[in-house]
Structure formats: C-alpha cells, structure tokens
C-alpha atoms as an extended CHARMM CRD file, in Angstrom:
* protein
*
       280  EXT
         1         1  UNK       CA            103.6130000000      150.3440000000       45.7900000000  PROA      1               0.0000000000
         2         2  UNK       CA            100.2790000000      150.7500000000       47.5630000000  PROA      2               0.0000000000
         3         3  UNK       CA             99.0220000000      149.0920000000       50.5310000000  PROA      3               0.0000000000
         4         4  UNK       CA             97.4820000000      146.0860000000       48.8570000000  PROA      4               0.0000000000
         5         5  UNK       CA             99.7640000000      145.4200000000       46.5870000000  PROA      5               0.0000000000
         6         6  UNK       CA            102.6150000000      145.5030000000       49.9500000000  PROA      6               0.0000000000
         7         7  UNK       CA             99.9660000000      142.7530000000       51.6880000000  PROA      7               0.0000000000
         8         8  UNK       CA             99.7730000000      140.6840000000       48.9730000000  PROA      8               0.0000000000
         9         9  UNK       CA            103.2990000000      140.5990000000       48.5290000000  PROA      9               0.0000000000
        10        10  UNK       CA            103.4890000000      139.6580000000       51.9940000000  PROA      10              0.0000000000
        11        11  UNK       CA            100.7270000000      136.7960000000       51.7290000000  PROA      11              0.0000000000
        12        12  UNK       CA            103.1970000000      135.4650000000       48.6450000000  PROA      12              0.0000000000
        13        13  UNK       CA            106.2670000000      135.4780000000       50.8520000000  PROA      13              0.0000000000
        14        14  UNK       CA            106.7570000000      131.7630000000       52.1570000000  PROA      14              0.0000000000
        15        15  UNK       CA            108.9680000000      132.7360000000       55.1780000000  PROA      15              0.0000000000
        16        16  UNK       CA            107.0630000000      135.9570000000       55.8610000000  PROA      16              0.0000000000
        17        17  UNK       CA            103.4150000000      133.1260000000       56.1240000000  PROA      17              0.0000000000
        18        18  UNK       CA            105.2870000000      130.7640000000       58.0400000000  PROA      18              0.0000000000
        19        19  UNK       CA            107.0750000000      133.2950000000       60.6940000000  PROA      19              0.0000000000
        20        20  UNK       CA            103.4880000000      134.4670000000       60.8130000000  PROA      20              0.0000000000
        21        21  UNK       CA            101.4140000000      131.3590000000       61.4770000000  PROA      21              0.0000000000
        22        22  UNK       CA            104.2890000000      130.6190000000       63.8460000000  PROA      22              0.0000000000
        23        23  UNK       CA            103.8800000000      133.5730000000       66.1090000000  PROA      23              0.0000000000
        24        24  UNK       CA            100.0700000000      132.9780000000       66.0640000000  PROA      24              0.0000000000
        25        25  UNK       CA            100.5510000000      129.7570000000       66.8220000000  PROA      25              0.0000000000
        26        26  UNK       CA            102.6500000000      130.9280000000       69.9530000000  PROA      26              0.0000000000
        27        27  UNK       CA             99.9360000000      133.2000000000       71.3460000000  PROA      27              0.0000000000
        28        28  UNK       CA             97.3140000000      131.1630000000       71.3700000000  PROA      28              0.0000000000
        29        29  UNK       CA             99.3000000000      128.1830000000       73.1980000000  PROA      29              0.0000000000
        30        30  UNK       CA            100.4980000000      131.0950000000       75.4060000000  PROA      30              0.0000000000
        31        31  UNK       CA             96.5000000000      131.9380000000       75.9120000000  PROA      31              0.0000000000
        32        32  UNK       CA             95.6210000000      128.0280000000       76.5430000000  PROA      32              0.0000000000
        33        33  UNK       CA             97.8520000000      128.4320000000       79.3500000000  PROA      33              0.0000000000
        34        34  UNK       CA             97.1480000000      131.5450000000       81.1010000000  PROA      34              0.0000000000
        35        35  UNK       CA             93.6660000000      130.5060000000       80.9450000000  PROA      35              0.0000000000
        36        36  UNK       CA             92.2050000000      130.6270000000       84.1770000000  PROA      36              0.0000000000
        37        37  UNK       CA             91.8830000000      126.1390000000       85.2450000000  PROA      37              0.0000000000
        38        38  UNK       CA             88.3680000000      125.3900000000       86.4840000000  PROA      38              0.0000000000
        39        39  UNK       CA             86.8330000000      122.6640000000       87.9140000000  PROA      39              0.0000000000
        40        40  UNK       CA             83.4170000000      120.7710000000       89.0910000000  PROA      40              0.0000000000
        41        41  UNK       CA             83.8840000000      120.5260000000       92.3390000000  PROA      41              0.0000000000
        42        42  UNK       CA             81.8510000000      117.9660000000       94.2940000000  PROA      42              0.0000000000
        43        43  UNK       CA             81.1620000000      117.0910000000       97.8740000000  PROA      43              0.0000000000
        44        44  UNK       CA             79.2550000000      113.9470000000       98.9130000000  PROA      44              0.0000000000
        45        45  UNK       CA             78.0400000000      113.4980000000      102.3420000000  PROA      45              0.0000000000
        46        46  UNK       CA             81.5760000000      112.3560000000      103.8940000000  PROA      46              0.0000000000
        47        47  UNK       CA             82.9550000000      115.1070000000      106.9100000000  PROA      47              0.0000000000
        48        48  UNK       CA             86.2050000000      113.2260000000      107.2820000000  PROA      48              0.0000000000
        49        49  UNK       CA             88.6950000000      114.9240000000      105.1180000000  PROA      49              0.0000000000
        50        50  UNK       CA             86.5000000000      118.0210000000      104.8100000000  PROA      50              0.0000000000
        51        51  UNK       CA             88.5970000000      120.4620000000      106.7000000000  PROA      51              0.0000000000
        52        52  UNK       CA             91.9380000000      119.3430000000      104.3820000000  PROA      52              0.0000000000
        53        53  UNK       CA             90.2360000000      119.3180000000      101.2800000000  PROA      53              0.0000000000
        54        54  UNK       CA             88.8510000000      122.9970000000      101.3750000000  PROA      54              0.0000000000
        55        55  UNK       CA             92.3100000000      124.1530000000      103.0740000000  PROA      55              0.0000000000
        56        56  UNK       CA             93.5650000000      122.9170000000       99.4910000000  PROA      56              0.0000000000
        57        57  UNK       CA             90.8530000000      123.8480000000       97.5690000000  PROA      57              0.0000000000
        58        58  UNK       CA             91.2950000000      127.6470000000       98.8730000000  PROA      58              0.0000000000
        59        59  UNK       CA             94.9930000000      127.1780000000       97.9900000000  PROA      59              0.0000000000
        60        60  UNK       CA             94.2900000000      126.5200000000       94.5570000000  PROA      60              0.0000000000
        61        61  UNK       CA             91.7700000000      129.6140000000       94.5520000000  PROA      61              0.0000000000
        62        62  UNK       CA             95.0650000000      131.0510000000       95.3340000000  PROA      62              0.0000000000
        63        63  UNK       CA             96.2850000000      130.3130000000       91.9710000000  PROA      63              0.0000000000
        64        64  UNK       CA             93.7550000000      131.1940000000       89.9310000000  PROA      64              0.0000000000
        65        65  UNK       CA             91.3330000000      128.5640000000       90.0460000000  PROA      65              0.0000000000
        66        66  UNK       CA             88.0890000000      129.0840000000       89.4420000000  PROA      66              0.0000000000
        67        67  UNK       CA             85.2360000000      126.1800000000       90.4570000000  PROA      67              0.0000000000
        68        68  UNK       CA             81.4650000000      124.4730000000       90.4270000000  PROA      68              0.0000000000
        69        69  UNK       CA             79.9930000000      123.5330000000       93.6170000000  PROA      69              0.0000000000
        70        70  UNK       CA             78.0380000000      120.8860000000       94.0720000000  PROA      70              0.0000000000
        71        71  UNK       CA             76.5830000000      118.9170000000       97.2420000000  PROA      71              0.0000000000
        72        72  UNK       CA             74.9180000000      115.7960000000       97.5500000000  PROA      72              0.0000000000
        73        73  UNK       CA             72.0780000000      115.6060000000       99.1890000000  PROA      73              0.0000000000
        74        74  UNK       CA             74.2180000000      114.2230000000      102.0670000000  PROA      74              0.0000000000
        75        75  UNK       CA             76.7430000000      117.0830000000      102.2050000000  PROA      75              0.0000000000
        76        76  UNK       CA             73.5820000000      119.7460000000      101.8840000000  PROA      76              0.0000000000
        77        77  UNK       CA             72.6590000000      118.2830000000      105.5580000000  PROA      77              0.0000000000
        78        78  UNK       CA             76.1600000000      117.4500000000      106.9980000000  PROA      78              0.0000000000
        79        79  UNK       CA             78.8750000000      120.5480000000      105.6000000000  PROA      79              0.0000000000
        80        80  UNK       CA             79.0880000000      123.9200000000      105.8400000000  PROA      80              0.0000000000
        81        81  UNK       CA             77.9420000000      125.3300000000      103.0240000000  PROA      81              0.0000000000
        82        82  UNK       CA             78.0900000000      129.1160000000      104.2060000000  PROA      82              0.0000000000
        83        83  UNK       CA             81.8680000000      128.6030000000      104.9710000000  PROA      83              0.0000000000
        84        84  UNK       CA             82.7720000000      126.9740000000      102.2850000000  PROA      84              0.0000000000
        85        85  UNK       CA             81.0820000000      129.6610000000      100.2560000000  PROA      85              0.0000000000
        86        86  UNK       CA             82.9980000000      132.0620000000      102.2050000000  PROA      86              0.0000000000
        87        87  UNK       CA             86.2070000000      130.6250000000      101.6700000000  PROA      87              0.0000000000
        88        88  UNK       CA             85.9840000000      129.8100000000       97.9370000000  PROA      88              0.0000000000
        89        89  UNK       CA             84.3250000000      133.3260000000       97.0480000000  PROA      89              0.0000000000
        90        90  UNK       CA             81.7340000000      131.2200000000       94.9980000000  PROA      90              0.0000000000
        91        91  UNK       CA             77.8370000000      132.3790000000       95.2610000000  PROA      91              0.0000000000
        92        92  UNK       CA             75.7640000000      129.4410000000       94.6680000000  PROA      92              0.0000000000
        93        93  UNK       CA             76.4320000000      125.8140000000       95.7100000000  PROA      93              0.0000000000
        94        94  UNK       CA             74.6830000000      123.4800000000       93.0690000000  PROA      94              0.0000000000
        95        95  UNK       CA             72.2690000000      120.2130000000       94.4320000000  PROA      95              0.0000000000
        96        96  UNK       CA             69.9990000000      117.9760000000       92.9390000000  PROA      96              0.0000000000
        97        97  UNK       CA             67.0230000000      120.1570000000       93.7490000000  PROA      97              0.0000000000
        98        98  UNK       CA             68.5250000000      123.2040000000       91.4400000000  PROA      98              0.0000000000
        99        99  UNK       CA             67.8120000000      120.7310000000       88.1200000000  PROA      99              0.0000000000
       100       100  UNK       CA             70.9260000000      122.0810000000       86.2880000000  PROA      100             0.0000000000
       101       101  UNK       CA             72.2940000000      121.0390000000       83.2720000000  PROA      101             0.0000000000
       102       102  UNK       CA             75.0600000000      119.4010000000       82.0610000000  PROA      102             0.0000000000
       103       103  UNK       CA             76.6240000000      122.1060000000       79.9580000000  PROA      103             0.0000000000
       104       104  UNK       CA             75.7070000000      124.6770000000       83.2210000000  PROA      104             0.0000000000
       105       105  UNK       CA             78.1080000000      122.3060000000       85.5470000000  PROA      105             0.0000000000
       106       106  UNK       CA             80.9610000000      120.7590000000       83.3990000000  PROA      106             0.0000000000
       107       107  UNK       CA             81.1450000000      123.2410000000       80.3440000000  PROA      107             0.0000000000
       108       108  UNK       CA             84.7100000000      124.1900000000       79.8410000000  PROA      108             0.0000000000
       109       109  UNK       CA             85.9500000000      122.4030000000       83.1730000000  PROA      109             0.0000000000
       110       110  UNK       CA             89.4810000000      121.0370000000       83.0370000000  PROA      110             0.0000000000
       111       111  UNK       CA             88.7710000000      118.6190000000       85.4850000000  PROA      111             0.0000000000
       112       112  UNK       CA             86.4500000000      116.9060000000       88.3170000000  PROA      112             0.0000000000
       113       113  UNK       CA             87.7370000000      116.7920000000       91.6130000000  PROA      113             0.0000000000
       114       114  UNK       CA             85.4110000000      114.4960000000       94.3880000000  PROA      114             0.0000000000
       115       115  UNK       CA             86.8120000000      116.8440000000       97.6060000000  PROA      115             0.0000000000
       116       116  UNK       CA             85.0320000000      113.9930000000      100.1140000000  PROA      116             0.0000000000
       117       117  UNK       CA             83.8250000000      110.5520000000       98.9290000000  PROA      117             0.0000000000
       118       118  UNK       CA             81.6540000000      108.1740000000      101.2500000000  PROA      118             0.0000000000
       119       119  UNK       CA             81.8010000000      104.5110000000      101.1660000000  PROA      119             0.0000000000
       120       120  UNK       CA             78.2090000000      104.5110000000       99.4780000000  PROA      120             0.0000000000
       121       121  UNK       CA             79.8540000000      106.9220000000       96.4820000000  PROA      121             0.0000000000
       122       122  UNK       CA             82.8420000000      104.8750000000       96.3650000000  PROA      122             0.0000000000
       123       123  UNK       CA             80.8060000000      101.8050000000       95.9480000000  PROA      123             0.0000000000
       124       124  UNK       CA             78.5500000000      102.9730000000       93.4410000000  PROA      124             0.0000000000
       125       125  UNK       CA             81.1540000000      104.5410000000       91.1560000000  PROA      125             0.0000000000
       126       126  UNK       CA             83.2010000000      101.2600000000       91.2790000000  PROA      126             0.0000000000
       127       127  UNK       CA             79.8130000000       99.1800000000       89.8480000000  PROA      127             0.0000000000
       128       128  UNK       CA             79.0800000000      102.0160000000       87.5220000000  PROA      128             0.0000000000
       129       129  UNK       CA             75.7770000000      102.9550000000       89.3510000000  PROA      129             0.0000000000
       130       130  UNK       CA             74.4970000000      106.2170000000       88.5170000000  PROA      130             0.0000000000
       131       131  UNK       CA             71.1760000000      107.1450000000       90.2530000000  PROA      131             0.0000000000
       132       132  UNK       CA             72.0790000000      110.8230000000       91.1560000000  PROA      132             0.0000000000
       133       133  UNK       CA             73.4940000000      113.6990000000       88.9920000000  PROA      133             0.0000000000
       134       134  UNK       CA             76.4410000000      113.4470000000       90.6520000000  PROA      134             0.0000000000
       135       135  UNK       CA             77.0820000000      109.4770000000       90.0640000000  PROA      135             0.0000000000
       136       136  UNK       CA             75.7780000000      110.6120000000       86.1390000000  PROA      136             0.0000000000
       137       137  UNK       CA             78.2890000000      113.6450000000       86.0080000000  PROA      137             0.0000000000
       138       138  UNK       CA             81.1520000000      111.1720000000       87.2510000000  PROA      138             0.0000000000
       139       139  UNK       CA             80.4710000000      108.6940000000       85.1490000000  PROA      139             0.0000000000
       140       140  UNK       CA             80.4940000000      110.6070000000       81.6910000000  PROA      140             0.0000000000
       141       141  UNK       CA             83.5600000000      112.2240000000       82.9500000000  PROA      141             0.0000000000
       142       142  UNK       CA             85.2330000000      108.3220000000       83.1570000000  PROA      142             0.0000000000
       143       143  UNK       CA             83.6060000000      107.7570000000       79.6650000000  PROA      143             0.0000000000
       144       144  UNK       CA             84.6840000000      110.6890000000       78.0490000000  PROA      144             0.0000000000
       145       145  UNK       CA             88.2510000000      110.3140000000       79.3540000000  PROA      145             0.0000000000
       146       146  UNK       CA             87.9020000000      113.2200000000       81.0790000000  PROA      146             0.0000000000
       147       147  UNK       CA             90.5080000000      114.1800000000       84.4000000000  PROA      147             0.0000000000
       148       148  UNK       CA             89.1350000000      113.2200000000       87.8800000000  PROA      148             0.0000000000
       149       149  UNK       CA             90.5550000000      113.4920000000       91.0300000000  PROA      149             0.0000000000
       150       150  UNK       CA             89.0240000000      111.9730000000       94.0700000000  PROA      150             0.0000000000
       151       151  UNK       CA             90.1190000000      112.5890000000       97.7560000000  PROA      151             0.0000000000
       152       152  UNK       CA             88.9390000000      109.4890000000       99.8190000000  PROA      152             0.0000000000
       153       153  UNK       CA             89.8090000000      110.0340000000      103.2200000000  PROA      153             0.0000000000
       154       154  UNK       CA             86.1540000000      109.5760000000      104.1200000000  PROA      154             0.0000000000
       155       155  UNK       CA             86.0750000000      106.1440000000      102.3000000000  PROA      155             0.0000000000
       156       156  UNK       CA             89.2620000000      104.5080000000      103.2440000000  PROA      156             0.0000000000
       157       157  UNK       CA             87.7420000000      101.9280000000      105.8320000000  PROA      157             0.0000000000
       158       158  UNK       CA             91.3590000000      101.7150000000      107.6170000000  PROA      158             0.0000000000
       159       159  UNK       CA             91.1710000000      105.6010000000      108.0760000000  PROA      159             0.0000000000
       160       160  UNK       CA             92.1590000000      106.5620000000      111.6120000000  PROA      160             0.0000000000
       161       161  UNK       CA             89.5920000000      109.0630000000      112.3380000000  PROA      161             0.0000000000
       162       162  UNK       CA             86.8900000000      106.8300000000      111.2260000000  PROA      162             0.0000000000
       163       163  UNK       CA             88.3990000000      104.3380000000      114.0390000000  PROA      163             0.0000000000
       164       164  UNK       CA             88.3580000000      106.9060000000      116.5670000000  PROA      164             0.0000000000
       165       165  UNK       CA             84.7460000000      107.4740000000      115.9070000000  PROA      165             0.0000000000
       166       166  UNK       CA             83.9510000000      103.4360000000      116.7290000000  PROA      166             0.0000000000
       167       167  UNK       CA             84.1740000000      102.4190000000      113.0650000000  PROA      167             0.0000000000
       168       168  UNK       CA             87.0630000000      101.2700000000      112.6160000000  PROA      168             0.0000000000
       169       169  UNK       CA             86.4220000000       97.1550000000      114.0680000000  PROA      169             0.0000000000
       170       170  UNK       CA             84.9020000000       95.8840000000      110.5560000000  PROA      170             0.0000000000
       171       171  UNK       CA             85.8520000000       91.9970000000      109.7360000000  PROA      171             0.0000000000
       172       172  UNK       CA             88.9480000000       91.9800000000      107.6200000000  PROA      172             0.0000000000
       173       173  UNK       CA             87.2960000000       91.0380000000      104.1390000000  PROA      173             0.0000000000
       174       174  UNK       CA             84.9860000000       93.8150000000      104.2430000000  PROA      174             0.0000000000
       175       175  UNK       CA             87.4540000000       96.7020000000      104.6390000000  PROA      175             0.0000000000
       176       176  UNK       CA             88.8070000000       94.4260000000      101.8550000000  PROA      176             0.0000000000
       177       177  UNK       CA             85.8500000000       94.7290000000       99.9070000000  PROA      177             0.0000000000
       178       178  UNK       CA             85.7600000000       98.9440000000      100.5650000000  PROA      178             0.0000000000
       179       179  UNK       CA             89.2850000000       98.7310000000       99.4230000000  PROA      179             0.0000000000
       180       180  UNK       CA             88.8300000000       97.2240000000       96.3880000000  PROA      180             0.0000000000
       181       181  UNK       CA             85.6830000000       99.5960000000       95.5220000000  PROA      181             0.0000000000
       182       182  UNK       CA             88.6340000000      102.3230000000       95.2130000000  PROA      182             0.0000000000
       183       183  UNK       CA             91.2210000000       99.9280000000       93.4960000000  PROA      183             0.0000000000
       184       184  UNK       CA             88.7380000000       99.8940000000       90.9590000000  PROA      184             0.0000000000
       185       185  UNK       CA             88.0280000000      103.5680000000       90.9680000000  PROA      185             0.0000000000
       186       186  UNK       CA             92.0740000000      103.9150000000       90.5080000000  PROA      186             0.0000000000
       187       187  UNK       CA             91.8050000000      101.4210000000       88.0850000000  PROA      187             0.0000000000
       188       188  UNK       CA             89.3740000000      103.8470000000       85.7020000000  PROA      188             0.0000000000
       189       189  UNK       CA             91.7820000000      106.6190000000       85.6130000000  PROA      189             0.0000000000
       190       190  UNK       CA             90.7870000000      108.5280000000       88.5660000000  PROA      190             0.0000000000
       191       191  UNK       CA             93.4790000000      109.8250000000       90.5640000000  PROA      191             0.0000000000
       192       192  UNK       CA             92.9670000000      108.8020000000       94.2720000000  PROA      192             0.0000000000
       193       193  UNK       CA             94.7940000000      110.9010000000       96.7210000000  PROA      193             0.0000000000
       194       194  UNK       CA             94.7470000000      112.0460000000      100.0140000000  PROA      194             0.0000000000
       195       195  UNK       CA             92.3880000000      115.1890000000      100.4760000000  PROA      195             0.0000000000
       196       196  UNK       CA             95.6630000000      117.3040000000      101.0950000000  PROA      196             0.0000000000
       197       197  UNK       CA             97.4660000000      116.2230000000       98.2730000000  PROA      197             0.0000000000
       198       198  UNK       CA             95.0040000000      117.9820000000       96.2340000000  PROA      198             0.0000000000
       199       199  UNK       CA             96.9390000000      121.2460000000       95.3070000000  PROA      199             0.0000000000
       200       200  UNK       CA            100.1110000000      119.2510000000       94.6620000000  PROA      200             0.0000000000
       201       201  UNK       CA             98.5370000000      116.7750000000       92.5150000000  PROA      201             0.0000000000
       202       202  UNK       CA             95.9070000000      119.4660000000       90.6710000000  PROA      202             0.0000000000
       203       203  UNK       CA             98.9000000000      121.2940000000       89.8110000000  PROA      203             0.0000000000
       204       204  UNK       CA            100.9870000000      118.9550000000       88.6610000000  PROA      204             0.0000000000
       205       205  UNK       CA            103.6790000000      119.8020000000       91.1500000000  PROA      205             0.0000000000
       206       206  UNK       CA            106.1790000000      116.7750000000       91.2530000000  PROA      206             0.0000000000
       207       207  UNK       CA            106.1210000000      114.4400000000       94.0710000000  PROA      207             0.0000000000
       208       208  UNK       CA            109.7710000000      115.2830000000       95.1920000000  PROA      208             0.0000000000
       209       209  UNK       CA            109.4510000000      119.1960000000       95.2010000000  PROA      209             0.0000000000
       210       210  UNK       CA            106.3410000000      119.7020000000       97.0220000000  PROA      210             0.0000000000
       211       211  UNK       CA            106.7950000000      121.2680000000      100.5910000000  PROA      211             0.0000000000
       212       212  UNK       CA            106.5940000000      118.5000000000      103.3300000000  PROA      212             0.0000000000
       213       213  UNK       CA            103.3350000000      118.0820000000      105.4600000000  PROA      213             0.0000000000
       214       214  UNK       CA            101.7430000000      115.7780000000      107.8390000000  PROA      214             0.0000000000
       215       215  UNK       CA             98.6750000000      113.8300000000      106.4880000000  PROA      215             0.0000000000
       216       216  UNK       CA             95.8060000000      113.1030000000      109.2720000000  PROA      216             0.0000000000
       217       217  UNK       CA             94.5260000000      110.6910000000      106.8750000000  PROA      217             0.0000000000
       218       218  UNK       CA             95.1910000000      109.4540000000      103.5750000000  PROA      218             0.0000000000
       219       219  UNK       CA             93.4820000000      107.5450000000      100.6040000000  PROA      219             0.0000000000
       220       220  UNK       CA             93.6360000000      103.6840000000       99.6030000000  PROA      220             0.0000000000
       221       221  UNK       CA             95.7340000000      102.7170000000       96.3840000000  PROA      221             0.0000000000
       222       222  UNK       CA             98.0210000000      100.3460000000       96.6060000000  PROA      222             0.0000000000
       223       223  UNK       CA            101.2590000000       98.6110000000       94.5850000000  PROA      223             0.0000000000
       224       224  UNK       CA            104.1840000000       96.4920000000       96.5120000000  PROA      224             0.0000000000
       225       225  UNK       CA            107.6760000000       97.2020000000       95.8060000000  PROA      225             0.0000000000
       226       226  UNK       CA            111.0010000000       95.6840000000       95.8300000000  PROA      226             0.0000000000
       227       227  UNK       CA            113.0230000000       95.3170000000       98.6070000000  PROA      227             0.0000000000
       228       228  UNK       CA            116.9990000000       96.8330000000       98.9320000000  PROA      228             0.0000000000
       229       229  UNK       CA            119.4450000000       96.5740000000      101.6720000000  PROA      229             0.0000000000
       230       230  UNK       CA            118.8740000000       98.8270000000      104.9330000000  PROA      230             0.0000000000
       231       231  UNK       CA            116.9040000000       98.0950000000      108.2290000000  PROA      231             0.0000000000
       232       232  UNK       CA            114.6360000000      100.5990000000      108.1660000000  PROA      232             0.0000000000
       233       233  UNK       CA            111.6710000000      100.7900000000      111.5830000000  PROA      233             0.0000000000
       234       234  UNK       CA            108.5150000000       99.2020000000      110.1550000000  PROA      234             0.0000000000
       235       235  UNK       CA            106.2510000000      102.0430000000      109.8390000000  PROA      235             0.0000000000
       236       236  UNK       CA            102.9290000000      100.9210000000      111.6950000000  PROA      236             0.0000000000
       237       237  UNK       CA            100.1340000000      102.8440000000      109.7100000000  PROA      237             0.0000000000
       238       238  UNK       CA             97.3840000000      101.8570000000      107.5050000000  PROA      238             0.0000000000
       239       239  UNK       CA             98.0780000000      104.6920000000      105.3730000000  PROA      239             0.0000000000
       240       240  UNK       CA            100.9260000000      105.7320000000      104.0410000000  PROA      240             0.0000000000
       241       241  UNK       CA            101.5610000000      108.8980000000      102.3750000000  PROA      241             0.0000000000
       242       242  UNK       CA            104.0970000000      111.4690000000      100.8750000000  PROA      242             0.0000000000
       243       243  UNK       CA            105.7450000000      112.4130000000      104.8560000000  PROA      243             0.0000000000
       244       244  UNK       CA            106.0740000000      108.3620000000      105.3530000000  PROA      244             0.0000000000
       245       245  UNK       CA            107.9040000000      107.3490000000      101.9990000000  PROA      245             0.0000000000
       246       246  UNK       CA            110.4310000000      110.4140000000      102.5390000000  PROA      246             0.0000000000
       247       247  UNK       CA            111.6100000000      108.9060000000      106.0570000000  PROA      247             0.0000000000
       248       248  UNK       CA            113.3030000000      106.8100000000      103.7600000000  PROA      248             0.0000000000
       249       249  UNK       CA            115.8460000000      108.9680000000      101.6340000000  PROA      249             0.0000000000
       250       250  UNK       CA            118.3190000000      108.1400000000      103.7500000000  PROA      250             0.0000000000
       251       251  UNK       CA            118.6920000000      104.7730000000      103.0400000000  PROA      251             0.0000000000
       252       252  UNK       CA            116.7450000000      104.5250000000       99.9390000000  PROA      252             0.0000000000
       253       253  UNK       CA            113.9090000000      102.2470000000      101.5750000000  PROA      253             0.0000000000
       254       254  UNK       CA            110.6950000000      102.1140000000      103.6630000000  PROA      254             0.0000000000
       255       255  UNK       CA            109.4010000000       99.2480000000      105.6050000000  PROA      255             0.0000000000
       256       256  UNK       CA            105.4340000000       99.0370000000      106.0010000000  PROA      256             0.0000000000
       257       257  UNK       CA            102.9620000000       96.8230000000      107.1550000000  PROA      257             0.0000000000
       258       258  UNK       CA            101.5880000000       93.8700000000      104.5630000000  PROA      258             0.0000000000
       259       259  UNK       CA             98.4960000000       95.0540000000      104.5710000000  PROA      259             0.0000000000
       260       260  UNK       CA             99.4690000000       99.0830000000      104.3240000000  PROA      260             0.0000000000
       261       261  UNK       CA             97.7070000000      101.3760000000      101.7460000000  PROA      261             0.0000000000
       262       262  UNK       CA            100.0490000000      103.3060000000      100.0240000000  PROA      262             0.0000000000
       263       263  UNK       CA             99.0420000000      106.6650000000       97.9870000000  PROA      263             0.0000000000
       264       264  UNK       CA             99.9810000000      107.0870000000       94.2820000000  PROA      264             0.0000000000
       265       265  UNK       CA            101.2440000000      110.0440000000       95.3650000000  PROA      265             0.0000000000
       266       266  UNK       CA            103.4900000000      108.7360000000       97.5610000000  PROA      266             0.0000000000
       267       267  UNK       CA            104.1370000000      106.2930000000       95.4110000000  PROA      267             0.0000000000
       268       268  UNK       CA            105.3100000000      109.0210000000       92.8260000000  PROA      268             0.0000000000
       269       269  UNK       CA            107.2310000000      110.6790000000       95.5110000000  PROA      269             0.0000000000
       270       270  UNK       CA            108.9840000000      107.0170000000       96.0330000000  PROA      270             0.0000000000
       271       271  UNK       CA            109.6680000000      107.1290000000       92.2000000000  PROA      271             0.0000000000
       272       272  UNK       CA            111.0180000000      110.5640000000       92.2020000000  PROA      272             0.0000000000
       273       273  UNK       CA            113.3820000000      109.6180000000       95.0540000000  PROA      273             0.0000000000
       274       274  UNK       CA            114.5600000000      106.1010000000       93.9950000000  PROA      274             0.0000000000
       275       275  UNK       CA            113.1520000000      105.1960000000       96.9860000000  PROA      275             0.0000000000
       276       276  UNK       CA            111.8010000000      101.6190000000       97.2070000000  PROA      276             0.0000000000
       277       277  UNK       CA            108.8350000000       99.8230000000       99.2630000000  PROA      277             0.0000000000
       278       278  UNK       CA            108.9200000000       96.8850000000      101.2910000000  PROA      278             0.0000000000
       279       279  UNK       CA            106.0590000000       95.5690000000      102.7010000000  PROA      279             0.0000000000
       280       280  UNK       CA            106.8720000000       92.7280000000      105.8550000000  PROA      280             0.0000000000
C-alpha cells in the first residue's frame, strides 16, 4: 500500500476524521487562549484615580497584556504621558490630533477599558453624545456589544479626594444627577469599578479570591440588599468597596449609609461570600 492510498484510507476512517477534527479543534481553542489579551486603553482628562489605574494597568502588563493608548485632549495637558509610556513599555500614545483609524485603535482588542473618566465623559456617554473619537470609539463599542470597563474614581461626585480638593459641597440632587450619569453607563453593559479593581475584574479573578487591598476611592453603582440578623458598626463612607463588604464575613452582614455607593465588585464579592447589605 502506497502513501496515498494509506491517506485516503485514513480520510475514509470515521473515528480516525473525528479523533482528528477533535484534536484540531483542541489546539486552536488552546491558541484562542494563550493569545496575548489586548486592549484600547483610554484616559480622559480626570487625575483622580490616575496613580491606581496605571499601578493596575502595569500589573496586567505583567500578565501579558498588551494595549492602545489614547488621551483626550484633557489628559494630553493634565497626565504624564512620558511615565506612563515608561511604565507600560508602549511607544506612541494616540490623540485626536494623530487622525487614526478605527481598525488602527480597536482591531483585534478584547476589550475597552476608560482608566480615568471625568464628569463631562461620564455625562456624555450616558446621553449618547459623541463629539470626539473617543466618545465615537465608546459608543460603537456599547453598540457592537463589545466589553468595556470604566474606572470612575474621577467621576464619582461623593469621591473623597475630590472633597478634599473643595469639591465635594455640591447640592444633593446634583451629585444625584452625576450619579445617575454612571447608573446609566452600568446600565449599558459597562462594567464600573474602582480604578484598582481593574486587574481583578480584567482578569476575571473572582470577587472572593482576590488579595485584599485598601481602595482610596471607589466608583458609583449601586443595588440595596436584604437585611439578616447581626449588629454590625454602620460603615460611614460614600463608597464602598471590596475591603468594606469583607468586614462583614463574620457575621454575614454590612451596615452602610442610605445613600452609600456600593461597587459591583463589591457587590460580587458580597455574592461570593453570602454576605448581605443593609443600608440604614
């Protein structure tokens, strides 16, 4: 038997096509996920939450990450674009002025990730304006279903730097109003988190196993929760995040205030912990 006639024996052979597909099948699912995970990354002009998010954007460098810079023409004049370069081993940082493409910026991206987000951004995502490349980008990345995930320290109007920098005595309804600007961000898919739960949440690490950290600011998403048996201290922050909602595994509950903004991720990590909210 020659060579061809072995092959096409082999082609006839049911189990011999479908062991074969199979293992192909294997190696190419094995290749999808070795495959390097990039990402648009995009900075608007907000500096609270900067230093976090690029502390977690260089972790996920770490793993293999490879990213798209771009800056609004806010973050051109207020970041560090030299250190950031530095720090993400990336050569060219992307703005309005370069003209690029679509296919240039979000080709073969697995997701968008906003690393700082200013009220103004917040507000004009949220009403679906798009008068930049960066709202435009955004926006087909919401239409298309694509991932996004948005740090908003710099847009959360109960944020505690922001207060310490005199902006924090706004009138009740219009830190409601900012809020709901990013309930209705959350409410198109995109993931709002604190800017250091963006290695956690980019990598899909659960809530409950990630390593424990203190927040200096966090994001503004909120559900209530039902209430269980304990008296737990009434945490008094705006914000409450992953370190917050684990102070309650002991007794399976956390106490915040009414009008506390509580991360999905630490609403995840309540999840993963059976660990209920109560809001007094």
């Amino acid at each position: 038997m020659d060579m061809n006639d072995l092959l096409a024996g082999l082609m006839n052979n049911s189990d011999f096509m479908n062991a074969f597909i199979q293992k192909i099948a294997e190696e190419v699912i094995k290749r999808i996920k070795n495959r390097p995970k990039k990402a648009l990354v995009v900075f608007t002009g907000a500096a609270i939450g900067y230093k976090e998010a690029v502390a977690e954007l260089a972790k996920l460098k770490e793993a293999g990450w490879q990213f798209t810079v771009y800056f609004s023409d806010a973050a051109a004049n207020v970041l560090d674009g030299a250190h950031l370069k530095e720090t993400l081993g990336i050569d060219k940082i992307y703005t309005q002025a370069d003209h690029a493409g679509k296919a240039e910026l979000v080709e073969g991206i697995d997701q968008v990730i906003i690393a700082t987000t200013t009220v103004n951004t917040a507000a004009k995502i949220a009403n679906g304006i798009c008068d930049n490349q960066i709202l435009t980008l955004i926006s087909q990345q919401i239409m298309s279903g694509g991932k996004i995930v948005c740090a908003v320290n710099g847009a959360c109007p109960d944020n505690k730097v922001r207060a310490d920098l005199g902006m924090g005595k706004s009138p009740k309804a219009y830190r409601e109003l900012l809020k709901n600007n990013l309930r209705a961000m959350r409410d198109y898919g995109i993931k709002m988190i604190a800017a250091d739960e963006m290695y956690d949440v980019c990598t899909g690490t659960p809530a409950g196993s990630a390593p424990e950290k203190q927040p200096e600011s966090a994001t503004c998403a909120v559900e209530p929760a039902a209430k269980t048996a304990g008296e737990p201290e009434i945490i008094d922050k705006h914000i409450i995040s992953r370190p917050e909602i684990l102070k309650g595994r002991d007794i399976g509950i956390v106490r915040v205030r009414e009008d506390a903004i509580v991360t999905m991720y630490a609403q995840e990590t309540a999840k993963e912990f059976g660990i209920q909210i109560e809001r007094v």
